[in-house]
C-alpha positions as CSV (number, residue, x, y, z in Angstrom):
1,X,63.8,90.0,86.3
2,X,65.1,86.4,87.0
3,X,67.3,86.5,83.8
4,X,68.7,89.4,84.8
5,X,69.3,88.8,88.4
6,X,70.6,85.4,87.3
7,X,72.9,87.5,85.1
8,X,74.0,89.7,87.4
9,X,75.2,87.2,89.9
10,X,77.1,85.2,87.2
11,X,79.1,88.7,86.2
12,X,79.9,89.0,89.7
13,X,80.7,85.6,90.8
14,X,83.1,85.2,87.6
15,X,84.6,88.3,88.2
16,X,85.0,87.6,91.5
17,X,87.2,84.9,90.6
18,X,89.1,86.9,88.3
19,X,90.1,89.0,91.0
20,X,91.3,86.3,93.3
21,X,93.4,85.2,90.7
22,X,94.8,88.9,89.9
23,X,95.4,88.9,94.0
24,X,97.2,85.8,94.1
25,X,99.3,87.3,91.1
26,X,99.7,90.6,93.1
27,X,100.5,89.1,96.2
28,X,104.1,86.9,94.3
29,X,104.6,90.3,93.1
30,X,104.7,92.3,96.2
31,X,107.8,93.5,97.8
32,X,108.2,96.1,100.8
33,X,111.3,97.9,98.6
34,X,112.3,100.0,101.1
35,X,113.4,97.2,103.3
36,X,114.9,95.4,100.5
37,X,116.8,97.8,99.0
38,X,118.0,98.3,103.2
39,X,119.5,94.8,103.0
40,X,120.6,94.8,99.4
41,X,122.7,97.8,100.5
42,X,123.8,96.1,103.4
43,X,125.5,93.8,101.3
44,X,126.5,95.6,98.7
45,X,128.5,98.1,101.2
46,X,129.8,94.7,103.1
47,X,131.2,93.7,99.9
48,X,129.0,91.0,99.2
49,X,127.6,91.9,95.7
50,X,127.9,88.1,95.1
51,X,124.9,87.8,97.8
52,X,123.3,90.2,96.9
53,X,122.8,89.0,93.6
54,X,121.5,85.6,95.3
55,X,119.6,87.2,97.1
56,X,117.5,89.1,93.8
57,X,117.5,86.2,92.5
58,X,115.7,84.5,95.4
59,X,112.9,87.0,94.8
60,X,109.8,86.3,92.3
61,X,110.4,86.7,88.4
62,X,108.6,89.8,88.1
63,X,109.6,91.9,90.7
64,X,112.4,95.0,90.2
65,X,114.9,93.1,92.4
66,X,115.2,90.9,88.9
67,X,116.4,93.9,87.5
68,X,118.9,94.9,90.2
69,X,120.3,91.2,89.3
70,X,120.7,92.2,86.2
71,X,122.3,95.3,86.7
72,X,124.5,93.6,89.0
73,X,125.8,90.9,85.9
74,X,126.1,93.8,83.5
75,X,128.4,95.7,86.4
76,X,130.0,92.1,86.6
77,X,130.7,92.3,82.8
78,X,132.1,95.8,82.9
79,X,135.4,94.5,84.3
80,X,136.2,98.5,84.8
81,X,136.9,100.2,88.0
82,X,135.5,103.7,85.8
83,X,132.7,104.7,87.7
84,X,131.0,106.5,84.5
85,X,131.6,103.7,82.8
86,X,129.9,101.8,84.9
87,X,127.3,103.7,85.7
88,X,126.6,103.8,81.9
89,X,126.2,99.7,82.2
90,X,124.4,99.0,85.4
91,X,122.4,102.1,85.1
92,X,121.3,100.8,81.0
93,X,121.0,97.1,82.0
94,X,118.6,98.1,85.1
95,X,116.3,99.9,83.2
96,X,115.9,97.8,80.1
97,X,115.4,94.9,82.4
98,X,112.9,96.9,84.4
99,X,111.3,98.4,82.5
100,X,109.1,94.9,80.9
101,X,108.7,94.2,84.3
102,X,106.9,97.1,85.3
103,X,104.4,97.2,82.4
104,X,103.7,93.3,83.1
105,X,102.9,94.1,86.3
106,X,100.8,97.1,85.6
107,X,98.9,94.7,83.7
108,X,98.1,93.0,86.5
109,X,97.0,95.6,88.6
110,X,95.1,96.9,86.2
111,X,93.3,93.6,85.4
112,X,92.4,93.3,89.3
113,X,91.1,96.7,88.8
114,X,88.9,96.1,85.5
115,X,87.9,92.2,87.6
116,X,87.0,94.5,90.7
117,X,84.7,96.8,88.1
118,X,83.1,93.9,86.7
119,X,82.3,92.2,90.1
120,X,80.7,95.8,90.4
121,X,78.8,96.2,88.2
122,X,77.3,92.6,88.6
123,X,76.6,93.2,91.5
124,X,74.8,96.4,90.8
125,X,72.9,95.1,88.2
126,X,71.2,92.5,90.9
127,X,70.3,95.5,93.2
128,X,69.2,97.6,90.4
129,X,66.9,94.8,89.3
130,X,66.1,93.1,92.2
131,X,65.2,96.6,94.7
132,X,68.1,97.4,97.3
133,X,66.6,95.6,100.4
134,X,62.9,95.0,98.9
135,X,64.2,91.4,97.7
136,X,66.2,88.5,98.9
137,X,68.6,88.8,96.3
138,X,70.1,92.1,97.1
139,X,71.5,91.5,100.1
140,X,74.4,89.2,99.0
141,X,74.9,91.7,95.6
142,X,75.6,93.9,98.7
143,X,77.8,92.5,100.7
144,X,79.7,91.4,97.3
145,X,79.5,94.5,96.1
146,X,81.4,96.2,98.9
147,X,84.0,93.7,99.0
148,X,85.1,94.2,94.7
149,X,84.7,97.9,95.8
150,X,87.0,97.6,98.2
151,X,89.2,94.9,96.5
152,X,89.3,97.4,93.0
153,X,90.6,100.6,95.3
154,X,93.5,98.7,96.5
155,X,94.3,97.5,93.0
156,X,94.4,101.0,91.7
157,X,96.4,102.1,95.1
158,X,99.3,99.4,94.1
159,X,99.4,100.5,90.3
160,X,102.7,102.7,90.8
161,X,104.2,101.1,92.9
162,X,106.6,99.3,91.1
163,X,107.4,102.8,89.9
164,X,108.4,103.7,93.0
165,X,110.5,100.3,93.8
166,X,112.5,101.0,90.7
167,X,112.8,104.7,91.3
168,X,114.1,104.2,94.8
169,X,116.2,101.7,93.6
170,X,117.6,104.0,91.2
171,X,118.2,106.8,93.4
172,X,119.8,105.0,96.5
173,X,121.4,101.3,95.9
174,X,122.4,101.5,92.2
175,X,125.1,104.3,93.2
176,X,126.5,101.9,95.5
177,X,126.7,99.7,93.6
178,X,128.7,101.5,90.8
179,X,131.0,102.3,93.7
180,X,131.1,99.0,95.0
181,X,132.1,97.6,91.9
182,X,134.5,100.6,91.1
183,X,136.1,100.1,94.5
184,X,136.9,96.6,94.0
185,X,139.9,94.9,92.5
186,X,138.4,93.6,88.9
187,X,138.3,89.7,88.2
188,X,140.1,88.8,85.4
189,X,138.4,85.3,83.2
C-alpha cells in the first residue's frame, strides 16, 4: 500500500510540474485576438501597416499575429495595387505561416491536457489505495486532484482557440489589408 501510495504521489507531483510548465508555455502564447486584431485594424486603416507590422512582431513567436507579419511582408513584396493579386499573396503567405503555428500550439495545449490527466490519475491512485478520507494521505491527492481537474478542463477549453484567432483574422483584418495595400501608391526598390 506504501509503494503504491508513494507512487501515486510521485505521478502526481511530476505531472504537476509538467503542467506548470505547459501553463507558463500557454500563458507566452495567449492573446485576446479580438482586441488585437481592433488595433491592428486601427493601423492598418490609419495607414500605418509599417506599425502594424512592429507591432506583430512585438508579439511572442508562436502566436498568429506572427503570421499577420508575414502576410504583411508578402503584401509588401507584391508591389501590385491588384487587389486579387494581392489577396492571392497575403491570403497564401498568412496561412502557410499559420498554419505550423497552430499545430505547435495545439501541442501544447494538448500536453497541458495529457500533464493534467496524469496529475489525475496520480492522484486517484493515492485515494484509491489509501481510502478517500479513512487515511492521511487522501486528503492532499484531493485537494491536488481537484486542482489538475480543473487545470486539464481549461487546457482542453483553449485547444481552438488559435483556430479562432486566425479565423477572425482571416475574416476581418486581412481584407483590409489587401485594400490598404491596394490603395496605396507602390514603393519602388
Amino acid at each position: 500500500m506504501a509503494d503504491t501510495t508513494t507512487l501515486g504521489y510521485a505521478v502526481a507531483v511530476v505531472s504537476t510540474v509538467g503542467e506548470v510548465v505547459f501553463l507558463l508555455l500557454m500563458s507566452r502564447r495567449s492573446i485576446n485576438h479580438v482586441v488585437a486584431n481592433q488595433q491592428i485594424s486601427k493601423l492598418i486603416q490609419a495607414e500605418n501597416i509599417d506599425r502594424a507590422r512592429k507591432l506583430c512582431l512585438a508579439s511572442d513567436s508562436n502566436t498568429y499575429l506572427r503570421s499577420l507579419a508575414a502576410a504583411i511582408d508578402a503584401g509588401e513584396a507584391a508591389r501590385s495595387n491588384d487587389r486579387a493579386a494581392l489577396n492571392h499573396a497575403i491570403g497564401s503567405a498568412f496561412d502557410a505561416d499559420a498554419k505550423p503555428r497552430g499545430a505547435s500550439y495545439k501541442r501544447t495545449m494538448i500536453g497541458g491536457l495529457v500533464a493534467s490527466i496524469a496529475a489525475l490519475a496520480g492522484c486517484l491512485t493515492v485515494v484509491a489505495v489509501a481510502g478517500f478520507g479513512r487515511h492521511a494521505a487522501s486528503g492532499p491527492a484531493v485537494g491536488l486532484g481537484a486542482v489538475a481537474l480543473c487545470v486539464g478542463i481549461g487546457f482542453a477549453m483553449r485547444i481552438g482557440k488559435f483556430d479562432a484567432a486566425v479565423a477572425n483574422t482571416r475574416h476581418h483584418v486581412l481584407p483590409m489589408l489587401v485594400e490598404g495595400f491596394a490603395t496605396r501608391p507602390i514603393r519602388q526598390g
